[in-house]
Backbone as CSV, one residue per row, in Angstrom:
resi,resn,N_x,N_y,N_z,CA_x,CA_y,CA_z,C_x,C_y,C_z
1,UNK,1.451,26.088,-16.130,1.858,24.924,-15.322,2.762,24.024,-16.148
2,UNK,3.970,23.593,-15.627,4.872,22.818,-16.176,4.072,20.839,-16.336
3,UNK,5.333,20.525,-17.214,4.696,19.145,-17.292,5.029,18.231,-15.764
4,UNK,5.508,18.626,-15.410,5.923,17.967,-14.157,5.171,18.014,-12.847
5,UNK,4.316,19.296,-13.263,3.528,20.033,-12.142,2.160,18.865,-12.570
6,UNK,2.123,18.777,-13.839,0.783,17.996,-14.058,0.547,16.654,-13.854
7,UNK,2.006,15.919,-13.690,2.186,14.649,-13.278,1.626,14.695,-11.592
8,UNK,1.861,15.086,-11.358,1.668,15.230,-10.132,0.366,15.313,-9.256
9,UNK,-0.484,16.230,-10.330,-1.603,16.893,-10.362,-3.210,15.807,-11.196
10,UNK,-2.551,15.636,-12.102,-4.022,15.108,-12.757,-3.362,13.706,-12.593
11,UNK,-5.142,13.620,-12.451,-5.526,12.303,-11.907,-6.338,11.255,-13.387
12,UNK,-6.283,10.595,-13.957,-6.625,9.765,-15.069,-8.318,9.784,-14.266
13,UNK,-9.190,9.071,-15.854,-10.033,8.466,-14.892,-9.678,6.736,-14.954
14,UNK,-10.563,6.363,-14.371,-10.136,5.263,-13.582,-10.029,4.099,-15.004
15,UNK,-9.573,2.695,-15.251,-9.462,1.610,-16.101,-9.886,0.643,-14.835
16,UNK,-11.210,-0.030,-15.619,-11.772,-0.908,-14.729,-11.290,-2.429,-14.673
17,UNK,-11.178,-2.922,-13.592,-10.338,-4.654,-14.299,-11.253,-5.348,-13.424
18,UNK,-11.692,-6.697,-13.233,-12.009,-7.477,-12.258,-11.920,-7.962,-11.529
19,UNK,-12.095,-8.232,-10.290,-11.628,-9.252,-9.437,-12.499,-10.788,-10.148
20,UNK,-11.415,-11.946,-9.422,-11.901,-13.192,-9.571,-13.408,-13.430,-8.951
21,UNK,-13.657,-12.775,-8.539,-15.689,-12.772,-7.401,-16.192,-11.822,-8.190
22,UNK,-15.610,-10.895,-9.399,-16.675,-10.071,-9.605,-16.346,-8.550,-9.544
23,UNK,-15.863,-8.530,-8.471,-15.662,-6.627,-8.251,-14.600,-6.070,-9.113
24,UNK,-15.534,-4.721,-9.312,-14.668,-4.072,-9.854,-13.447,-3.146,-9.280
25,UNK,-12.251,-3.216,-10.092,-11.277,-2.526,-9.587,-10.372,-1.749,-10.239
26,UNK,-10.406,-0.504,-9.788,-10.112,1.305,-10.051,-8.689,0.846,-10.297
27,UNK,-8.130,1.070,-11.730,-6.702,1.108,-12.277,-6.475,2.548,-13.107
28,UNK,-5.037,3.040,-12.530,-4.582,4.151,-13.175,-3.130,4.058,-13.746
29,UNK,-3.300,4.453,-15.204,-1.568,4.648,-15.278,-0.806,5.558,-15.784
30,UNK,0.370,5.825,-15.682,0.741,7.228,-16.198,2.181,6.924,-16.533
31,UNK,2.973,7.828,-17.717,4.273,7.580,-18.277,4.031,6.622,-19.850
32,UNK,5.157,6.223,-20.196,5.992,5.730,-21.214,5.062,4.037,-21.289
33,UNK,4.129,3.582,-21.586,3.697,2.817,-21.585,4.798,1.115,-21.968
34,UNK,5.889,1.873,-22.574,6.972,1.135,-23.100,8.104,0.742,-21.936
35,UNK,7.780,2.009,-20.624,9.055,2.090,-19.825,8.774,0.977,-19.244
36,UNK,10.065,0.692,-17.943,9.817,-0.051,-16.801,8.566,-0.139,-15.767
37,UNK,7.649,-1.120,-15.862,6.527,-0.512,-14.772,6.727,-0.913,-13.044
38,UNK,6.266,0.003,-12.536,6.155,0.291,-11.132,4.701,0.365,-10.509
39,UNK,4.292,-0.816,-10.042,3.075,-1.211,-9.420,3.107,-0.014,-8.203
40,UNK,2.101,0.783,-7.699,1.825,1.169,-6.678,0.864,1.095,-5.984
41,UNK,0.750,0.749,-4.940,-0.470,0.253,-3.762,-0.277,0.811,-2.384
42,UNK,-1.432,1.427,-2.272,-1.826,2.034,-0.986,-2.180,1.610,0.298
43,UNK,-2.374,2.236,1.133,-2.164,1.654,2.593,-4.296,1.852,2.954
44,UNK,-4.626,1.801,4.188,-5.753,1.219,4.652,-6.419,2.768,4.337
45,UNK,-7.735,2.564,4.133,-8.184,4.033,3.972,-7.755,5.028,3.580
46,UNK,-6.413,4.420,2.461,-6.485,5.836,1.178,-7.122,5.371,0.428
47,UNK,-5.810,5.456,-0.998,-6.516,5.440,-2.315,-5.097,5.930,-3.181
48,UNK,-5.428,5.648,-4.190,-4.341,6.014,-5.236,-4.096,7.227,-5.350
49,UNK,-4.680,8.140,-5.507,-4.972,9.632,-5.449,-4.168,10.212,-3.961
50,UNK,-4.645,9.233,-2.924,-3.850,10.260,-2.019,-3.037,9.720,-1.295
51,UNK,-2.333,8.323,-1.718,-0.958,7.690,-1.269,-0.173,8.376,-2.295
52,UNK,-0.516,8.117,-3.410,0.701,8.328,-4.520,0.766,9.673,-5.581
53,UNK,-0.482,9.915,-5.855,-0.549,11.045,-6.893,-0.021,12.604,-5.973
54,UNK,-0.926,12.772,-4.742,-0.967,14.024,-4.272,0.636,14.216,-3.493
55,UNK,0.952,12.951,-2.982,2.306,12.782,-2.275,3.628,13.118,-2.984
56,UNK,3.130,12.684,-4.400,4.462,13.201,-5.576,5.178,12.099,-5.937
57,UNK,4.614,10.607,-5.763,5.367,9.726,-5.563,4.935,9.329,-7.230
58,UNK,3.917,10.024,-7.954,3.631,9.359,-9.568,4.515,10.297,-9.825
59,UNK,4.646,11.544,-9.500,5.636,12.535,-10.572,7.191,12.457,-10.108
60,UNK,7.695,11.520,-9.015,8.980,11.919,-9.237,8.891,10.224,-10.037
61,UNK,8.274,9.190,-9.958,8.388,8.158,-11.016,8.674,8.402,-11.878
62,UNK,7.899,8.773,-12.575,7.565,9.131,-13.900,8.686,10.066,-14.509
63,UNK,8.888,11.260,-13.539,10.542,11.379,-14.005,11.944,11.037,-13.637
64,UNK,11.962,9.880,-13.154,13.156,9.080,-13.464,12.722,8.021,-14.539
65,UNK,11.744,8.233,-15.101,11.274,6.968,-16.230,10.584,6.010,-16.261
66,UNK,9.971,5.846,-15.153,8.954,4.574,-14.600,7.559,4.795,-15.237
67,UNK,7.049,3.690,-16.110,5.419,3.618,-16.274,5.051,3.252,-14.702
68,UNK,4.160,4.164,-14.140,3.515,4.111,-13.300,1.650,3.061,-13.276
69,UNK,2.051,1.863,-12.704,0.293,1.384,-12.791,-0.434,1.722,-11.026
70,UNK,-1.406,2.246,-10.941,-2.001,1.862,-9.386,-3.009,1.521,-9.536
71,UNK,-3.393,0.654,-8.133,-4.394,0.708,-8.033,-5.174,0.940,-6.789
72,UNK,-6.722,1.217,-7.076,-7.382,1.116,-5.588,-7.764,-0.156,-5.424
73,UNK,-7.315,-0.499,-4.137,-7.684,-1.785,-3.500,-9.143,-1.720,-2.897
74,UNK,-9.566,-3.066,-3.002,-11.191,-3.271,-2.910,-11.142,-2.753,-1.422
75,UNK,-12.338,-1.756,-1.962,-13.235,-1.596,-0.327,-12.191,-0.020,-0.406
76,UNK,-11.937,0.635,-1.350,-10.983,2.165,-1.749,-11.279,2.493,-3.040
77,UNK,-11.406,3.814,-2.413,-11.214,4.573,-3.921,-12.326,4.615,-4.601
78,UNK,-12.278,4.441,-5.752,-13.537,3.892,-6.845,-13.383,2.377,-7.290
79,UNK,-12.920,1.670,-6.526,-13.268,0.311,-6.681,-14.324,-0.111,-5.596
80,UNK,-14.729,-1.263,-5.892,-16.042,-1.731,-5.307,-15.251,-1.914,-3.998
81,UNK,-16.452,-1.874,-2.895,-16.792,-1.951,-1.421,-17.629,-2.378,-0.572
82,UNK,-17.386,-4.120,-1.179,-17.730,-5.067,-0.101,-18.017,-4.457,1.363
83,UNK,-19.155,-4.941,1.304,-19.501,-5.126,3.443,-19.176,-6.148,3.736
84,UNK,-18.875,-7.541,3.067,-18.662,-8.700,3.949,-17.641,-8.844,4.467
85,UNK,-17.163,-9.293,5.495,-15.413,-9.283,5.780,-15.169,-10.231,4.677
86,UNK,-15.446,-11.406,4.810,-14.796,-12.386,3.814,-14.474,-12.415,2.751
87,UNK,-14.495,-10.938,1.927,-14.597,-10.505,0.816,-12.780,-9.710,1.189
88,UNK,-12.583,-9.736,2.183,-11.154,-9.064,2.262,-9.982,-9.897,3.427
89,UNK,-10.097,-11.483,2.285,-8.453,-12.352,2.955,-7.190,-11.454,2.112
90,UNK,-6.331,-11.659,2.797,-5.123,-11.764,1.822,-4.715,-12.384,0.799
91,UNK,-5.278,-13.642,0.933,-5.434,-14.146,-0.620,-6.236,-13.193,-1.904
92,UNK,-7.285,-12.480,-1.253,-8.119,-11.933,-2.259,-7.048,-10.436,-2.875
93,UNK,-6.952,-9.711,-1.588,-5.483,-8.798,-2.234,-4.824,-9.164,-3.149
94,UNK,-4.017,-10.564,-2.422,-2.584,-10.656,-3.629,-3.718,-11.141,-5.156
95,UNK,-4.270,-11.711,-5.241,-5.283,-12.646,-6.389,-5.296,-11.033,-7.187
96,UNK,-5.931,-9.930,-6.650,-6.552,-9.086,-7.140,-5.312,-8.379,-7.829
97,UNK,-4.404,-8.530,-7.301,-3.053,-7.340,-8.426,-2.268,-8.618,-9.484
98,UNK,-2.515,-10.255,-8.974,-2.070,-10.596,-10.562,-3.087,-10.193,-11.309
99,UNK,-4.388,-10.042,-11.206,-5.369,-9.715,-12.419,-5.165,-8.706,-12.768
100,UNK,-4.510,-7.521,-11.723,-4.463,-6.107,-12.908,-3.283,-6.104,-13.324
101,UNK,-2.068,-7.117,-12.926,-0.920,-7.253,-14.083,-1.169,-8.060,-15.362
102,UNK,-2.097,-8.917,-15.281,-2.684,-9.714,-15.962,-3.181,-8.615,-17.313
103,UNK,-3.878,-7.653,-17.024,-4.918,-7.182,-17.912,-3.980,-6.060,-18.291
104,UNK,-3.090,-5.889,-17.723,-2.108,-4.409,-18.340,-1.156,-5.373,-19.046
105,UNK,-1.270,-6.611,-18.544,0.221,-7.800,-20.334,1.384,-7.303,-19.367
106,UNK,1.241,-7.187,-18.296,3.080,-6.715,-17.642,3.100,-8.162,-17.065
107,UNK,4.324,-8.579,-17.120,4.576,-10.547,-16.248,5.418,-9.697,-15.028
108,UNK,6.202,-8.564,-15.605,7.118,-8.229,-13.804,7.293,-6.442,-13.692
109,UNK,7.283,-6.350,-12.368,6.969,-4.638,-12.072,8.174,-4.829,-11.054
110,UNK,8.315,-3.233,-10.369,8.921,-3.376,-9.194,7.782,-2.910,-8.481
111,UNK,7.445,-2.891,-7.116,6.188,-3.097,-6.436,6.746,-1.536,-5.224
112,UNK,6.154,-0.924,-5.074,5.733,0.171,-4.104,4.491,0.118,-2.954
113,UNK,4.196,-0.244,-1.845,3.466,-0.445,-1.273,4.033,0.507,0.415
114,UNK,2.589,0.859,0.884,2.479,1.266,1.765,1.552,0.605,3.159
115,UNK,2.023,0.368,3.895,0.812,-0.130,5.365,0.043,-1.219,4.645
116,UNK,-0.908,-1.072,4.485,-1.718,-2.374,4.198,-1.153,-2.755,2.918
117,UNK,-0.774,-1.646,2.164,-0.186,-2.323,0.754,1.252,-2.600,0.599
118,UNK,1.882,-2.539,1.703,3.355,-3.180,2.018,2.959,-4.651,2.481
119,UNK,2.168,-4.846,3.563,1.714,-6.360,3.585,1.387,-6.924,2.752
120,UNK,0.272,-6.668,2.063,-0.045,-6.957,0.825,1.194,-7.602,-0.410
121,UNK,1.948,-6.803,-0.608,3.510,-6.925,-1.282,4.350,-7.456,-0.670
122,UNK,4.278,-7.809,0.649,5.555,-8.790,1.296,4.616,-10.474,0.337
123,UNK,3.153,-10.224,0.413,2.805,-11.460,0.632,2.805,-12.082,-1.077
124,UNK,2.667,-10.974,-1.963,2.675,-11.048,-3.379,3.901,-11.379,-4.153
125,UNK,5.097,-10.741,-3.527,6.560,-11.202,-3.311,6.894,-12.624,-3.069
126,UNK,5.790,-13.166,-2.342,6.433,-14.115,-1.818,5.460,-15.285,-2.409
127,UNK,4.328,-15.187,-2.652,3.923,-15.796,-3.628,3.502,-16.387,-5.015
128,UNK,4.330,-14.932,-5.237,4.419,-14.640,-7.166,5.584,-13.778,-7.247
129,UNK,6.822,-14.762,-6.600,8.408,-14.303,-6.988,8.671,-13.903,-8.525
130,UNK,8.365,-14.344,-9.355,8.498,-14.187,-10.665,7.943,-12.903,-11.283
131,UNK,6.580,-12.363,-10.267,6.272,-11.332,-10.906,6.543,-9.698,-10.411
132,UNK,7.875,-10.037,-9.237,8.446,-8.827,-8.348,9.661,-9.024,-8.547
133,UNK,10.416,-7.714,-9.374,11.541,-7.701,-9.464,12.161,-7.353,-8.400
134,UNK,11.772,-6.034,-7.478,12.225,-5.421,-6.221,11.023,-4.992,-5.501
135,UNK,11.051,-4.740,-4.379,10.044,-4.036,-3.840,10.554,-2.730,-2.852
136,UNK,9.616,-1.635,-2.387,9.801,-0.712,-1.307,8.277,-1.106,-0.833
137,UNK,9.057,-1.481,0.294,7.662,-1.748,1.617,7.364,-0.693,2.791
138,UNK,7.105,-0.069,2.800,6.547,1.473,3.936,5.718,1.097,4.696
139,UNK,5.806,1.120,6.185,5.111,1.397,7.284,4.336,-0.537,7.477
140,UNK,5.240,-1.331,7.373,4.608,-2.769,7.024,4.851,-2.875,8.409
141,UNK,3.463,-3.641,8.686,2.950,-4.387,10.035,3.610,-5.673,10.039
142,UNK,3.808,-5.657,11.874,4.826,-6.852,11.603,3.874,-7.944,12.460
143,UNK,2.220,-7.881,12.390,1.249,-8.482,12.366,0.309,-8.637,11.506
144,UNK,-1.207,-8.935,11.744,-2.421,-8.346,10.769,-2.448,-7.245,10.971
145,UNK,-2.772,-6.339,9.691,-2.698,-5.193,9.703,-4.174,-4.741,9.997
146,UNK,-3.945,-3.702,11.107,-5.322,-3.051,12.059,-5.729,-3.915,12.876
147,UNK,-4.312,-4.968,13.306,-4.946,-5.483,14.567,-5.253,-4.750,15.993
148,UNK,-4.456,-3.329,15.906,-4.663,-2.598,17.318,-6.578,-2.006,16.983
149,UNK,-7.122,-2.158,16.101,-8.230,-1.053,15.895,-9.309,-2.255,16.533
150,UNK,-10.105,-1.486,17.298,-11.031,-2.258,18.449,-12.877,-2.456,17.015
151,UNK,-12.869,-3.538,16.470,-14.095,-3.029,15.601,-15.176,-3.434,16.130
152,UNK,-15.648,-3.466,17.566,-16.863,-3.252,17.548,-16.963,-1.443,18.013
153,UNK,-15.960,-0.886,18.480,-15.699,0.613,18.634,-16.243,1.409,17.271
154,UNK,-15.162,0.410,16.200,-15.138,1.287,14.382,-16.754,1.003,14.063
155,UNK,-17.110,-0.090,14.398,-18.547,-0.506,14.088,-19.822,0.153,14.264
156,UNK,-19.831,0.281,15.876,-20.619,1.192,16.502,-20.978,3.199,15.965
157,UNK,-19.472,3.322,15.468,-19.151,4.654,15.277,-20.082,4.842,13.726
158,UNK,-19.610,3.654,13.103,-19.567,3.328,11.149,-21.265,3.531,11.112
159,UNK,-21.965,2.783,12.182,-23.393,2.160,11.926,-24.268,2.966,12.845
160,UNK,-23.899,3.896,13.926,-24.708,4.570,14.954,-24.142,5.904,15.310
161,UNK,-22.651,6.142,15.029,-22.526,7.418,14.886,-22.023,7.557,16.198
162,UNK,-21.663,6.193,17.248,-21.335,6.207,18.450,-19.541,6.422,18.487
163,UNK,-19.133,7.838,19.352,-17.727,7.843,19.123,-16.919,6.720,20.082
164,UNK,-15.721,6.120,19.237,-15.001,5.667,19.976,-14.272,6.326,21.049
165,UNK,-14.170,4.957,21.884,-12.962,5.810,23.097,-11.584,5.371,22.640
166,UNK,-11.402,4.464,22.246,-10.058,3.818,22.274,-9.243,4.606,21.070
167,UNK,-8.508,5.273,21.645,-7.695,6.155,20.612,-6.829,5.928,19.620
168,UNK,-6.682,4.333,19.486,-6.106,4.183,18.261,-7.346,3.762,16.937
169,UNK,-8.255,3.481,17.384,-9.731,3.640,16.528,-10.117,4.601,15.997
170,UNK,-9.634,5.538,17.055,-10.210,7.363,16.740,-9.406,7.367,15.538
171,UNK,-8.048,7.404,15.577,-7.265,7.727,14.865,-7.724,7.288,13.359
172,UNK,-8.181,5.793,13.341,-7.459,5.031,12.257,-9.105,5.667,11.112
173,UNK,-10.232,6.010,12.239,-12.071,6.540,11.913,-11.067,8.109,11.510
174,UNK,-10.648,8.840,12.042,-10.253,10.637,11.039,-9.672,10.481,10.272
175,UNK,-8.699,9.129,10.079,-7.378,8.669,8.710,-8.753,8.241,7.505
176,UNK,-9.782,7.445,8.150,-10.795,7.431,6.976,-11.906,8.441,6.252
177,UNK,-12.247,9.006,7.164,-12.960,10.238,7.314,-12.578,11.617,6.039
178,UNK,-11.009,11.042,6.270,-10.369,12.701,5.774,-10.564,12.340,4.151
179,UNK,-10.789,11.169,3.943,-10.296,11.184,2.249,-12.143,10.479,1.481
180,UNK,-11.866,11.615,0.719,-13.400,11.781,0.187,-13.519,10.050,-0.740
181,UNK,-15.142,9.664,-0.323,-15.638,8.927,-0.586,-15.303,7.487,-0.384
182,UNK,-14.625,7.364,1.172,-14.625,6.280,2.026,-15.801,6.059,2.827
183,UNK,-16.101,4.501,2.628,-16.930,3.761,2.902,-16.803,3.393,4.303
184,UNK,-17.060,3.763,5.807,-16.484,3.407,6.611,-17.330,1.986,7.226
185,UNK,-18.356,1.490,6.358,-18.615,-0.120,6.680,-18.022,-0.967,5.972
186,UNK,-17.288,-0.524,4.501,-16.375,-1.252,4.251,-14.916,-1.686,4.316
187,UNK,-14.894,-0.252,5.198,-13.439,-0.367,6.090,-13.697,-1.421,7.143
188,UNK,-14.390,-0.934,7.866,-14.672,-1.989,9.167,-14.589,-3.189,8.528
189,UNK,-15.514,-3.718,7.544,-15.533,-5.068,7.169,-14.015,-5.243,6.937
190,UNK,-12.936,-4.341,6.266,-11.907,-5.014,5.920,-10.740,-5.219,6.909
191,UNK,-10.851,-4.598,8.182,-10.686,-4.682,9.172,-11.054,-6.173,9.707
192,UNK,-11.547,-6.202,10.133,-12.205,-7.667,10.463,-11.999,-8.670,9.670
193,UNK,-12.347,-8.627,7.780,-11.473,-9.576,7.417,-10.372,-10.282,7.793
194,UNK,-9.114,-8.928,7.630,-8.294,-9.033,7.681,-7.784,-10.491,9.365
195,UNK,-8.381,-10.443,10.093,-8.270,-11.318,11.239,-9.254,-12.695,10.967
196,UNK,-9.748,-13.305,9.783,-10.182,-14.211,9.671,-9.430,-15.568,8.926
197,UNK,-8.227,-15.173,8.213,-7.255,-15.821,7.607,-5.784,-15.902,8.472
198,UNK,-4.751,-16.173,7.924,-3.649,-15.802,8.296,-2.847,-15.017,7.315
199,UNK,-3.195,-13.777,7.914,-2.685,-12.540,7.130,-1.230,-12.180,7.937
200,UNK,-0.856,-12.849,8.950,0.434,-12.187,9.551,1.892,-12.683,8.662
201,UNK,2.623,-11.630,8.376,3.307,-12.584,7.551,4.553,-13.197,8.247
202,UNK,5.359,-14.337,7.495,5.532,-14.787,8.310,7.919,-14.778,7.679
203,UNK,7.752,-14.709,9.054,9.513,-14.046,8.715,10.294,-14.934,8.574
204,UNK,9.660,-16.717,8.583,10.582,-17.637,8.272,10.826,-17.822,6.616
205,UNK,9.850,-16.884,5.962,9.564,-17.145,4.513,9.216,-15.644,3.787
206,UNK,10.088,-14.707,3.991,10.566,-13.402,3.884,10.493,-13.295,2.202
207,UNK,10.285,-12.026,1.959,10.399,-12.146,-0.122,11.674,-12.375,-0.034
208,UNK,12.798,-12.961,-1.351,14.016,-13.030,-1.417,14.458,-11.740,-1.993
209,UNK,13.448,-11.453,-3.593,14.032,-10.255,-3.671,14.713,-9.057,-3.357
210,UNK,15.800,-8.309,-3.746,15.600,-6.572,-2.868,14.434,-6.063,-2.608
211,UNK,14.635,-5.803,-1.146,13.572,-4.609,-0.835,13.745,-3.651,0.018
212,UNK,13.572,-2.473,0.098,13.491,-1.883,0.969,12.446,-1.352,1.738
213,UNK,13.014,-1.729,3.293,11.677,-1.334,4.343,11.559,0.075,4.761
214,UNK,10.736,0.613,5.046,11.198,1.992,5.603,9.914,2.559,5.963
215,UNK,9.849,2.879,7.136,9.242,3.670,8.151,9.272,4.912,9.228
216,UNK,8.740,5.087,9.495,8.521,6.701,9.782,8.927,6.887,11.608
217,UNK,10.235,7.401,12.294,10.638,7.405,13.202,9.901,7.195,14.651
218,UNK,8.765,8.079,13.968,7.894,8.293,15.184,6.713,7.052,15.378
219,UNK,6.688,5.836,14.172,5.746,5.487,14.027,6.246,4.293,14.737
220,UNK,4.785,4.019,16.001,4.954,2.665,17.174,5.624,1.289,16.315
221,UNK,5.410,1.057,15.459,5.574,-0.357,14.774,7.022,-0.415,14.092
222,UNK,8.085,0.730,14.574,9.355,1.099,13.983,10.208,-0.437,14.006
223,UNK,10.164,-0.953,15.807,11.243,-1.652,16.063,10.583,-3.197,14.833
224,UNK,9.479,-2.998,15.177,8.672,-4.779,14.565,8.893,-4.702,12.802
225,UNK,9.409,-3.478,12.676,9.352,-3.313,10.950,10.472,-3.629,10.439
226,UNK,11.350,-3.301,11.415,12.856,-3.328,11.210,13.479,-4.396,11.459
227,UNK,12.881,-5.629,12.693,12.766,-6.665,13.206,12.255,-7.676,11.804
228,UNK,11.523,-7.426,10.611,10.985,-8.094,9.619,12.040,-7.711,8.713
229,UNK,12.495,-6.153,8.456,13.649,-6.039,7.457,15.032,-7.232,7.310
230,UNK,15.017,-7.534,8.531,16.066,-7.993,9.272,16.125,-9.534,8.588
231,UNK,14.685,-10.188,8.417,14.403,-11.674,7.734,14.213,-11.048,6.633
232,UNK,15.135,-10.667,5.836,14.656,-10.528,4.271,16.091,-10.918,4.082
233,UNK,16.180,-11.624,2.814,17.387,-11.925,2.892,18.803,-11.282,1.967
234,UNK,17.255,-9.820,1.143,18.188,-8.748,0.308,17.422,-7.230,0.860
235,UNK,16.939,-7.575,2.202,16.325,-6.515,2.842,17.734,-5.558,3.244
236,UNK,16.623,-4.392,3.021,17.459,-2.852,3.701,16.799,-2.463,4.462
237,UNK,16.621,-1.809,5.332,15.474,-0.559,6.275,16.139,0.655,6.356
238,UNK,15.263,1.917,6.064,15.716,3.115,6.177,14.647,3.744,6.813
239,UNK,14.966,4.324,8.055,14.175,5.148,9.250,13.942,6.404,8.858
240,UNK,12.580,7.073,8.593,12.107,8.213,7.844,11.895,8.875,9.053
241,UNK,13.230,10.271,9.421,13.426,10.786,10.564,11.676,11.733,10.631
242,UNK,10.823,11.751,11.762,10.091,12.738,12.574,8.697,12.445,11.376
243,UNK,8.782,11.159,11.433,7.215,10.725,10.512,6.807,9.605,11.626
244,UNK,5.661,9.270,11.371,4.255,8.673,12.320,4.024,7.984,11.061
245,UNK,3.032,7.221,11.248,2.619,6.000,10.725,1.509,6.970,9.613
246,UNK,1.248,7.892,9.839,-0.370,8.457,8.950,0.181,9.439,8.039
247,UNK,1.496,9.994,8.520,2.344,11.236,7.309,3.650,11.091,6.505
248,UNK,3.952,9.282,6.963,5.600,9.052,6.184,4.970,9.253,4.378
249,UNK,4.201,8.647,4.138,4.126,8.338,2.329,4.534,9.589,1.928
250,UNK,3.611,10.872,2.392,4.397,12.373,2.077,6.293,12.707,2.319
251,UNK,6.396,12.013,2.860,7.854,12.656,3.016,8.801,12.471,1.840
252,UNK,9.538,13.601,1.879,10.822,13.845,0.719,11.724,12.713,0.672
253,UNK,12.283,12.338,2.140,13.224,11.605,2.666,12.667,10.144,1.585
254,UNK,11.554,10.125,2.154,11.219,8.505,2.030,11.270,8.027,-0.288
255,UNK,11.095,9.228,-0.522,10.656,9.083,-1.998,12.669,9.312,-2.721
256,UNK,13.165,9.991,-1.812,14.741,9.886,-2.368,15.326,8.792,-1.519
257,UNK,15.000,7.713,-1.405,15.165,6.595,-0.744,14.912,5.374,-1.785
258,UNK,13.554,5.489,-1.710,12.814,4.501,-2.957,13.366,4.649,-4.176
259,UNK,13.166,5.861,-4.782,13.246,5.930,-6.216,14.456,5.229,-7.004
260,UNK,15.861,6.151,-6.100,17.332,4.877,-6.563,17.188,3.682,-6.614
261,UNK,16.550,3.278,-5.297,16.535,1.769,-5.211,15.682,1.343,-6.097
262,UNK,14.534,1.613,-6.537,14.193,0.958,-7.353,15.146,0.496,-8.683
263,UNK,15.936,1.967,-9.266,16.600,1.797,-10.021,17.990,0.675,-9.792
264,UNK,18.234,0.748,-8.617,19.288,-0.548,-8.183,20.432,0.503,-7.810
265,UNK,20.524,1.183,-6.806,21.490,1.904,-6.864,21.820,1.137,-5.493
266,UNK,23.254,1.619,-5.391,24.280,0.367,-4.339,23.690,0.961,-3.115
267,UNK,23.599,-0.102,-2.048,22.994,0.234,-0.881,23.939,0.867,-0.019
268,UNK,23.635,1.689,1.210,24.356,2.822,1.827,23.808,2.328,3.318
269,UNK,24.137,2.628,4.140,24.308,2.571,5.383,22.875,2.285,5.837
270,UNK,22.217,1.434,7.427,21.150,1.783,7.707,21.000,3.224,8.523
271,UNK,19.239,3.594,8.472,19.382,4.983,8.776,19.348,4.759,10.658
């Protein structure tokens, strides 16, 4: 097996950091500890392992030169998994990745985020400008994110085993299901959090930085993503042809999109 094959492939074990309440939280990193770092954050019911490692998105980093940091976000992965909702505002997100830039000594990254972790990064962007050089935002809600998911449906299912009807619940319960050692009462809880603050972000106060938006053709939230690209005021959007909201992070398209840009390469047409 080549070295490239192994970037790709092995998975670190985890570097534990804290949250400000206490929890612990699953940090991985990989590359040139010296290079440029590239924060990566995952979307709702993955995990680092299977937004970024299995997708190929640490090994084509890593070879264009990027120290790669991720992490699992609370209530994922092998980080802790609160049941309370209140344990998952958006404040607690963004709070939780200055502490693991904090504890890795990095002051600025370029930021990679997907679905919940593109919100997450519009909102970290915009509240810790200093510590986002650029960002790529994927599949970002142009509301609270999992406001379509019905949770006394996810609830019922999480706590009694009762199936939902409402088919975007179904969906969002097999997107959790599929990836080993999800908590699905601490999904629900973060679900529900998520609608107790004001997590919607808001397009009068857009990150300034570059970023690029980009989402998956097929995926319902295309026009509202592109509609937010639109209030950025060094925003791009690039449309990831015959992807859905649950299979863009895998795509080729989307990772020879990101990667230049991160590096700053001159922007090209929208897709």
């Amino acid at each position: 097996m080549d070295a490239s094959a192994l970037v790709r492939t092995e998975m670190p074990a985890p570097s534990f950091v804290m949250s400000e309440e206490g929890y612990q939280l699953a940090t991985y990193a990989w590359g040139d500890p010296d290079a440029e770092p590239v924060l990566c954050v995952h979307g709702f019911a993955s995990s680092c392992r299977d937004n970024w490692v299995e997708t190929g998105w640490v090994r084509d980093l890593v070879r264009a030169g990027y120290r790669v940091i991720g992490v699992d976000q609370r209530g994922h992965g092998a980080s802790d998994k609160p049941h309370d909702p209140r344990a998952y505002s958006m404040d607690s997100f963004v709070a939780d990745l200055v502490v693991v830039l904090d504890t890795y000594l990095v002051s600025e990254v370029s930021y990679v985020g997907y679905s919940l972790g593109a919100r997450v990064g519009w909102q970290f962007a915009v509240d810790h400008p200093e510590r986002v050089r650029r960002a790529v935002l994927g599949g970002i809600p142009d509301g609270r994110p999992l406001a379509r998911l019905q949770i006394d449906q996810a609830r019922a299912y999480a706590e009694e085993g009762i199936p939902a009807d409402d088919p975007v619940t179904r969906n969002y319960v097999t997107l959790a299901e599929r990836v080993p050692g999800n908590d699905l009462r601490a999904l629900v809880a973060l679900a529900e959090g998520m609608r107790l603050g004001d997590a919607d972000p808001d397009p009068q106060r857009p990150p300034v930085q570059p970023v690029l938006f980009a989402t998956g053709s097929d995926d319902a939230i295309l026009p509202r993503s592109r509609a937010l690209a639109a209030k950025a005021p060094n925003g791009r959007f690039e449309e990831i042809p015959g992807r859905h909201h649950f299979n863009t992070p895998g795509s080729r398209v989307f990772r020879q999109a990101a990667v230049p840009f991160l590096a700053g390469a001159p922007q090209t047409a929208d897709a």
